[in-house]
ZAMARGU-4260 file (C-alpha; in steps of 0.2 Angstrom, whole numbers, plus 5000, padded with zeros to 4 digits):
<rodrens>
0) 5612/5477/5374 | 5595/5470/5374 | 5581/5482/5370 | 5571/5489/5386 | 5556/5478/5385
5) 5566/5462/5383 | 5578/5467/5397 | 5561/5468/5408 | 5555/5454/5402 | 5569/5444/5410
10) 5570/5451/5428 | 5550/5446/5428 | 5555/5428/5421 | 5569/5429/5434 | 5559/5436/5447
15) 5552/5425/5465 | 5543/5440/5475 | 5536/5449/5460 | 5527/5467/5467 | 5517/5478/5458
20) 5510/5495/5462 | 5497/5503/5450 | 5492/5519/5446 | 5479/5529/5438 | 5486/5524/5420
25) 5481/5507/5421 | 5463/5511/5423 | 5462/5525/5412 | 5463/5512/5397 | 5446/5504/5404
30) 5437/5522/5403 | 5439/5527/5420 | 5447/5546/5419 | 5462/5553/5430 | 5453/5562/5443
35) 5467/5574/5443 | 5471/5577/5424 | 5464/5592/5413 | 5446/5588/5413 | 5445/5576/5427
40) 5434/5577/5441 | 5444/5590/5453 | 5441/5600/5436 | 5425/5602/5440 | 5423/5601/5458
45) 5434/5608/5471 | 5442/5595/5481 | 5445/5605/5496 | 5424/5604/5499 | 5428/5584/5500
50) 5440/5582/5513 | 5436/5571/5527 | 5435/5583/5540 | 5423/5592/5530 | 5413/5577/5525
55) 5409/5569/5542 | 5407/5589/5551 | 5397/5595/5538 | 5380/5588/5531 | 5381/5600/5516
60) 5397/5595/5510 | 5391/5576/5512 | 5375/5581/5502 | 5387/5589/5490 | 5398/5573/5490
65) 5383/5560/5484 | 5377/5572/5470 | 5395/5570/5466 | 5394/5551/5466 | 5379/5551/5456
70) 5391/5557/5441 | 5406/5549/5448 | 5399/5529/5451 | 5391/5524/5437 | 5408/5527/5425
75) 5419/5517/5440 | 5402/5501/5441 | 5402/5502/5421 | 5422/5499/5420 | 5429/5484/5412
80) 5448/5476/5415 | 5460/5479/5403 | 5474/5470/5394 | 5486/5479/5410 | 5475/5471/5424
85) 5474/5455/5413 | 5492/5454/5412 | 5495/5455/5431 | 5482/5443/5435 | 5493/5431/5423
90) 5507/5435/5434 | 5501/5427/5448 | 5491/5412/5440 | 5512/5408/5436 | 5516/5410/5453
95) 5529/5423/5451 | 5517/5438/5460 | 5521/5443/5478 | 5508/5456/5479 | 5498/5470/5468
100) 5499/5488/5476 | 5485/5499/5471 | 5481/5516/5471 | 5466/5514/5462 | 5448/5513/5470
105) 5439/5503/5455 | 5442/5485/5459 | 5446/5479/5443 | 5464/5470/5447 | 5453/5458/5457
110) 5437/5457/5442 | 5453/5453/5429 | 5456/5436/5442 | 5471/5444/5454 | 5466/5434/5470
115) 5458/5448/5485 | 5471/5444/5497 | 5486/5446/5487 | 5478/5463/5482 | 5481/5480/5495
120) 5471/5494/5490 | 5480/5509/5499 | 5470/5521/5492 | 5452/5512/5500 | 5436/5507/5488
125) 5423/5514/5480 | 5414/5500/5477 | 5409/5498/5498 | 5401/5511/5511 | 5406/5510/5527
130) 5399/5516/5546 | 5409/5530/5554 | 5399/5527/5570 | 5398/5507/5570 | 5409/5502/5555
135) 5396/5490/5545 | 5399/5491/5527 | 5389/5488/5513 | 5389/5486/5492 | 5391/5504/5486
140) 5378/5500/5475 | 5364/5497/5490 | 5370/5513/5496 | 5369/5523/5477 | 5350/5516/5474
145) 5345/5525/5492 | 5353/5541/5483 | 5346/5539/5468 | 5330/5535/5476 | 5331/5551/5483
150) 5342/5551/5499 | 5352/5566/5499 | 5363/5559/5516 | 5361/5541/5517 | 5361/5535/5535
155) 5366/5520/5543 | 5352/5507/5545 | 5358/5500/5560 | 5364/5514/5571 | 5359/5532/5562
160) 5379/5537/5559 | 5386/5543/5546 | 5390/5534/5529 | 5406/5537/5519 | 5412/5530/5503
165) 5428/5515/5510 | 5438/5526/5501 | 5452/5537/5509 | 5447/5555/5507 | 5458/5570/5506
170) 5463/5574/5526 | 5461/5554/5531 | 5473/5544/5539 | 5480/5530/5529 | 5476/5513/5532
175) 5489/5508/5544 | 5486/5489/5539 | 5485/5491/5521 | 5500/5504/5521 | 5512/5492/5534
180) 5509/5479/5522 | 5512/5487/5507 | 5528/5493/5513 | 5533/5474/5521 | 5531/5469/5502
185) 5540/5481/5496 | 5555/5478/5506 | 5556/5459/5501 | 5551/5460/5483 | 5568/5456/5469
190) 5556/5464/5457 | 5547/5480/5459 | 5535/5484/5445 | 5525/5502/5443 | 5513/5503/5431
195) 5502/5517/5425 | 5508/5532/5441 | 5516/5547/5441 | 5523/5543/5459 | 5520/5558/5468
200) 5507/5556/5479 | 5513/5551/5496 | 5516/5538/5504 | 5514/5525/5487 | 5529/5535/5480
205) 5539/5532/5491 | 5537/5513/5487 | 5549/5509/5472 | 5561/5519/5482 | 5561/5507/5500
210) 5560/5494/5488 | 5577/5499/5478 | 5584/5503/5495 | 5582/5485/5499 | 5590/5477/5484
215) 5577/5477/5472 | 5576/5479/5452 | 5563/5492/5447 | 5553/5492/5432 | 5544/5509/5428
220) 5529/5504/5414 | 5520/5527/5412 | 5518/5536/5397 | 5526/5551/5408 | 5543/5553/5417
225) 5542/5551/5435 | 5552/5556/5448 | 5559/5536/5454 | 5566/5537/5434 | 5584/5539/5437
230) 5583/5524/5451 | 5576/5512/5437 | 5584/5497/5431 | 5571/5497/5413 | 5560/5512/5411
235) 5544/5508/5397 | 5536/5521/5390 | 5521/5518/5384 | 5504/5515/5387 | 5498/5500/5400
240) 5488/5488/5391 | 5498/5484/5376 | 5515/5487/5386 | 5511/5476/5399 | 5502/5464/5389
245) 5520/5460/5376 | 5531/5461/5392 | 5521/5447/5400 | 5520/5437/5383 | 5540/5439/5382
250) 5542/5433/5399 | 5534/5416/5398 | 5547/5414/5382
</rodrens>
């Protein structure tokens, strides 16, 4: 039997509608922490005080939110691709990649060359701010130099609303756009490729699983087990860069 990586390799080379869904391990190689790890940012805060009910009711809580992003934005601004997000992009420049699915909020799939449109972000942006009252959005980092200028509770320019990270916060409704899609891709892929999560946050866990439902073969790239392990076809442990970066050199081959 072929050794696991090679094995992987050649569903990809075999594959015509490629998926991937990424997770916080492929962006903690490019220095940006698990949020929810030992030492991460719920560590430190309580993550009850951020949830969206809380955010848009309370002005406190928003106040408490931005002196939050003051530690939180410049890591996530500062953060570079890695060999992971470079290897994905290389996916798609050989035609083989449907779609990338990503629970991250940093935007580096698309800074590493994966085209916007083939990227959903489930999970939102941090690098936008949008209106709660009349939906206009704007560079995170116009909205970060108004904080950092001393705005406690930024407020909309155009209507005085409210102004909230595009992220989705704890309590939020999914993006039902976003999340339809990332099912639909799911469900059509022959290839489903997870990289860097641990698969229980909900509903991106459930993912690989509709998507093995479906008929197709999945591919688990984490350092940890997960609970979509015993559904695998190839399971990789390691860590995302240098995994990511020989499976896609051996697929080409």
């Amino acid at each position: 039997m072929l050794p696991p990586i090679e094995r992987a390799a050649e569903l990809i080379a075999r594959s015509k509608d490629l998926v991937v869904l990424t997770g916080a391990g492929i962006s903690t190689e490019s220095g940006i922490p698990d949020f929810r790890s030992p030492g991460g940012i719920w560590s430190k805060y309580d993550p009850e005080q951020f949830t969206y009910q809380n955010f848009v009711s309370n002005p406190a809580h928003r106040r408490s939110y931005w002196q939050m992003s003051l530690e939180i934005h410049p890591v996530l601004a500062a953060a570079q691709p890695n060999a992971a997000h470079v290897a994905v992009a290389e996916l798609e420049r050989r035609g083989q990649l449907r779609a990338v699915i990503t629970q991250n909020i940093d935007g580096l799939h698309q800074r590493a060359g994966s085209s916007p449109e083939r990227v959903i972000e489930i999970h939102g942006t941090a690098l936008a701010v949008v209106c709660l009252s009349c939906g206009d959005r704007l560079p995170r980092e116009d909205v970060q130099a108004r904080v950092l200028g001393g705005e406690t509770d930024p407020r909309c320019r155009e209507c005085g609303g409210t102004l909230k990270p595009a992220t989705v916060s704890f309590g939020q409704a999914m993006p039902e756009r976003e999340t339809a899609l990332a099912f639909e891709h799911a469900e059509r892929a022959d290839v489903f490729l997870v990289i860097g999560s641990s698969l229980v946050v909900h509903p991106a866990a459930y993912l690989p699983v509709r998507a093995v439902e479906s008929g197709a073969k999945l591919v688990i790239v984490n350092l940890q087990p997960t609970p979509c392990d015993e559904m695998a076809s190839v399971l990789l442990r390691g860590k995302a860069g240098e995994t990511m970066a020989a499976l896609v050199e051996l697929s080409a081959s």
